[in-house]
C-alpha positions as CSV (number, residue, x, y, z in Angstrom):
1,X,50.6,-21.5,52.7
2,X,52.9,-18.8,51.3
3,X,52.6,-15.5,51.8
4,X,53.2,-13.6,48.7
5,X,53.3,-9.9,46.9
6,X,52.2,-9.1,43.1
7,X,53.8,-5.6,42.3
8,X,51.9,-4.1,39.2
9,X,53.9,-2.1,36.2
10,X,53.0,1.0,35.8
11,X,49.5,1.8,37.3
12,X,47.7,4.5,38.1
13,X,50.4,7.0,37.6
14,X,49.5,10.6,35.5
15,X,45.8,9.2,35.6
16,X,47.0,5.6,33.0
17,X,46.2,2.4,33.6
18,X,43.7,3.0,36.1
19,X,43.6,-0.2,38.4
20,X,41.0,0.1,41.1
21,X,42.6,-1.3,44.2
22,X,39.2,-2.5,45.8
23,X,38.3,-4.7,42.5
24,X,41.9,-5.9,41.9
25,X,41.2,-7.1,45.5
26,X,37.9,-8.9,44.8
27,X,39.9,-10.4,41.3
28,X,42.5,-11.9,43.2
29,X,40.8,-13.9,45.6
30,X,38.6,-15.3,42.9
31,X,41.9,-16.9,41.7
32,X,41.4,-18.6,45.3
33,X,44.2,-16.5,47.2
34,X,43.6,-16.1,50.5
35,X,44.7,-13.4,53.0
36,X,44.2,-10.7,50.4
37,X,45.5,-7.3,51.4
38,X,46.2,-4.3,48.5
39,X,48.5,-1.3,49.9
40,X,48.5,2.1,48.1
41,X,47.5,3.0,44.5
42,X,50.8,1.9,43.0
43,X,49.5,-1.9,42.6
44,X,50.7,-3.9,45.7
45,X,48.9,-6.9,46.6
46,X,49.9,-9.0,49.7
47,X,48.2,-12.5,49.2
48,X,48.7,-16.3,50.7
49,X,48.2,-19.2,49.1
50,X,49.7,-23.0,48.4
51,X,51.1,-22.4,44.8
52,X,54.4,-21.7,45.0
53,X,55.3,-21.7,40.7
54,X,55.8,-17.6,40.9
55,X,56.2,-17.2,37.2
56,X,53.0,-19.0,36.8
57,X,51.3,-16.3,39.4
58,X,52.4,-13.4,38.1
59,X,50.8,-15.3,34.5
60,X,47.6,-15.6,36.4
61,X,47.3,-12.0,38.0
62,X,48.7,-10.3,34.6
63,X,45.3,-12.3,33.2
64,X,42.9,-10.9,35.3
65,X,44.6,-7.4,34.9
66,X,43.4,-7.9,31.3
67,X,40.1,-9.3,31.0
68,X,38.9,-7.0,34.1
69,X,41.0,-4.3,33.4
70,X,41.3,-4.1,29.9
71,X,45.1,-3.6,30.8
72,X,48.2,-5.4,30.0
73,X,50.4,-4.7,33.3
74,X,53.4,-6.7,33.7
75,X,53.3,-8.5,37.3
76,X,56.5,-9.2,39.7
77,X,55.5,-11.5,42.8
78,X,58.2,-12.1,45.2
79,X,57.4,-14.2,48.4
80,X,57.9,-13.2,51.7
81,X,61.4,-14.5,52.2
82,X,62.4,-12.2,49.4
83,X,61.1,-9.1,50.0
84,X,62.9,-9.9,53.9
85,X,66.0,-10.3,52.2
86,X,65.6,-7.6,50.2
87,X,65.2,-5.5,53.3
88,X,67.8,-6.9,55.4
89,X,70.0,-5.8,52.9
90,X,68.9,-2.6,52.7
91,X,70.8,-0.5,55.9
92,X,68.3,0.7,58.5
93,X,69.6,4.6,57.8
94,X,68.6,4.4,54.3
95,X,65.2,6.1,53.9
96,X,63.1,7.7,51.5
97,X,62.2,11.2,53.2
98,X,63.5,15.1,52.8
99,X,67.4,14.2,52.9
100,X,67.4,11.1,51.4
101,X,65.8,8.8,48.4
102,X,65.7,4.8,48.7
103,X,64.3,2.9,46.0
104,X,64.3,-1.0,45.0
105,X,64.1,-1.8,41.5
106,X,62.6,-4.9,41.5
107,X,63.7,-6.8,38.7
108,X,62.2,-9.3,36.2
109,X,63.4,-12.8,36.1
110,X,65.8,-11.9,32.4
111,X,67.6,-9.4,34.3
112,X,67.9,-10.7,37.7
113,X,71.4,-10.9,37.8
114,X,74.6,-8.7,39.3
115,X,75.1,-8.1,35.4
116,X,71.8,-5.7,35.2
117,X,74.0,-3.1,37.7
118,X,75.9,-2.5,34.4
119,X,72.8,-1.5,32.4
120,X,72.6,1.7,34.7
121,X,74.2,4.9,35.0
122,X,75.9,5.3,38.3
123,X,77.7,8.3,39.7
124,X,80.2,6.9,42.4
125,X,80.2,10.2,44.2
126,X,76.6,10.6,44.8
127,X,74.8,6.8,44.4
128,X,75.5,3.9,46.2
129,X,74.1,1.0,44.1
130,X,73.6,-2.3,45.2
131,X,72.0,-5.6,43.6
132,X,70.1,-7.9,46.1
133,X,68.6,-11.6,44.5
134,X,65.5,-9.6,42.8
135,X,66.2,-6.3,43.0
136,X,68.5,-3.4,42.6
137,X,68.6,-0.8,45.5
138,X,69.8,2.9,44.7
139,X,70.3,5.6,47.5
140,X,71.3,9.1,47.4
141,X,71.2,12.2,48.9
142,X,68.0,14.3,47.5
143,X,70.2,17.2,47.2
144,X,72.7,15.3,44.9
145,X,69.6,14.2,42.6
146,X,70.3,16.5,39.5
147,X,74.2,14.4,39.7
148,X,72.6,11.0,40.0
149,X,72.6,8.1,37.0
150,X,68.9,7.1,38.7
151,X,67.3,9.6,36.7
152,X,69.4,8.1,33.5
153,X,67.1,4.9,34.0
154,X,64.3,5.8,32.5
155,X,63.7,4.9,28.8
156,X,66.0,2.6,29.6
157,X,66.2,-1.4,28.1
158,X,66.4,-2.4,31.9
159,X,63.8,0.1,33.0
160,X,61.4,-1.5,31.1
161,X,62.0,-4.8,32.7
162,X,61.6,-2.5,36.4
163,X,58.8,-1.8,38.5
164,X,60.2,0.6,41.4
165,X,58.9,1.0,44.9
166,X,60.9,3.3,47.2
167,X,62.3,1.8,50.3
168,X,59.5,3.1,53.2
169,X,56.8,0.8,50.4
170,X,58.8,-2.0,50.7
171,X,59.4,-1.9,54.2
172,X,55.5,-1.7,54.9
173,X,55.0,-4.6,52.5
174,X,57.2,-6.6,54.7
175,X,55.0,-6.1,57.3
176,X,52.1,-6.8,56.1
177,X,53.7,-9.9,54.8
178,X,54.4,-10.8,58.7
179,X,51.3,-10.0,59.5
180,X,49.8,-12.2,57.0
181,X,51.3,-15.5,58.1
């Protein structure tokens, strides 16, 4: 078994896409997941199971979005060896608190590639930008926010190939992961 996490596009934010985390539980282990575990209302589903074709995951969650939902939500999964390499790139100072903002833009498998760093607007004096396999991570000082390219993403080609968690969501994802297996 593989312990696994789907990360939904785009849910329950300005009251769209509603996506009731306690159903979207109960949906996904009818697709015979085990180990289910959902964390906040941004669409985060730690699951286990033996399957190990991630595209073909995603393909399955992004189903039962729809027929239970009546949504069509794009789906990243990423196994637990990839979100810990994620983080182990990611340097323990960075946070996402009152000084600072972390976030990992985790990207779809088209733009998963160093290339997608030169889809975005970087300011060299205020972000530091790096690409892990999977993901882009973007940190800044909050005070330098209104300076930042990371507010240039959105609208964005790449954006819409994004769904972003900041760095304290994918650090407790991790967790649970570890927990899980």
């Amino acid at each position: 078994m593989t312990t696994y996490v789907a990360l939904l596009r785009g849910i329950n934010v300005g009251g769209n896409n509603k996506v009731e985390m306690a159903r979207l539980k109960t949906e996904v282990e009818a697709l015979g997941y085990t180990q289910v575990a959902t964390y906040i209302n941004s669409g985060n589903v730690v699951f286990a199971t033996k399957e190990t074709d991630i595209a073909k995951i995603a393909k399955k969650i992004e189903r039962v979005i729809e027929k239970t939902f009546h949504l069509s939500i794009s789906v990243v999964v990423r196994s637990h060896a990839q979100i810990k390499k994620v983080c182990t790139a990611i340097p323990d100072e960075w946070q996402n608190n009152a000084e600072q903002k972390t976030d990992v833009m985790f990207l779809w498998e088209a733009y998963d590639s160093k290339k997608s760093l030169s889809l975005v607007t970087i300011n060299p004096d205020v972000d530091t930008v790096k690409y892990v396999a999977g993901a882009i991570v973007w940190h800044l000082k909050k005070s330098d926010y209104n300076k930042s390219g990371m507010h240039d993403i959105i609208g964005t080609e790449l954006y819409k190939h994004v769904t972003v968690r900041n760095v304290n969501t994918v650090r407790k994802l991790k967790g649970m992961m570890e927990q899980s297996e």
